[in-house]
N, C-alpha and C positions, 0 to 999 in steps of 0.2 A: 485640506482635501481629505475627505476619506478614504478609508480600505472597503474593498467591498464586502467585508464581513462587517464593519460596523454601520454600513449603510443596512444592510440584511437585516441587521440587529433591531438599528434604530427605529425601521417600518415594521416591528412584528415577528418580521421573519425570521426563519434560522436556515444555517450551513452545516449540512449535516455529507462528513466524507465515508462511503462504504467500499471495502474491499470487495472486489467479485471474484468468485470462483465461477470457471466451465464456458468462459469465455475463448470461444479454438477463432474468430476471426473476425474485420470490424462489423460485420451484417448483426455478429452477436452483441455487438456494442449497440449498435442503432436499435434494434429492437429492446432490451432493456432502457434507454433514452423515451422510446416511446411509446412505451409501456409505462414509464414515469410520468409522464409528462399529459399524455391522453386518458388514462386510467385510472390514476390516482388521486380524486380531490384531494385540492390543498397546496398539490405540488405546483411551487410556481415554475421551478426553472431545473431542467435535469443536463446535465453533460457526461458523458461515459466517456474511458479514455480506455481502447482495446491495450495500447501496448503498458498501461502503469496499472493498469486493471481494477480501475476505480471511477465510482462513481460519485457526482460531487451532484448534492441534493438541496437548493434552496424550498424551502414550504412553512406555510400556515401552523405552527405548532399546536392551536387550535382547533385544525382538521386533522392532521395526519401526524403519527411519528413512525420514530425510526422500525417499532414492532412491524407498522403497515409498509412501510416502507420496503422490508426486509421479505414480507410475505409477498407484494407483489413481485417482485424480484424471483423468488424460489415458486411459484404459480407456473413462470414459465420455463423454468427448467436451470436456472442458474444460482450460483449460492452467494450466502455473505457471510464473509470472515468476522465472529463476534472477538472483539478485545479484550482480554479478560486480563482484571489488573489486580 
């Protein structure tokens, strides 16, 4: 059986996890969700979690990356934590 990360893999797709910032309650979670998920070509599949304050991004790596990703996100008003290693 697979993980869902290597099923993601195996079809194309990637798993990309982003931290959000300015998230105050879950309405602000749904609207980024749907803001990913309506907006964004590419994105196949978004989940937002208000209380761990992340958002977990399946998509087309071929249409969208995490740049686009990051900008629709901060478009409407909330931010993403970059990792810097």
């Amino acid at each position: 059986m697979h993980s869902a990360s290597e099923t993601a893999e195996s079809a194309g797709k990637q798993r990309e996890t982003l931290a959000i910032t300015g998230m105050t309650c879950a309405n602000c979670a749904a609207a980024i969700q749907r803001t990913l998920k309506k907006k964004v070509p590419g994105v196949v599949d978004a989940t937002v979690n208000y209380a761990t304050e992340k958002a977990t991004v399946e998509y087309l790596p071929e249409q969208v990356n995490r740049a686009i990703l990051t900008q629709a996100i901060e478009r409407i008003g909330y931010g993403v934590v970059e990792v810097r290693m």
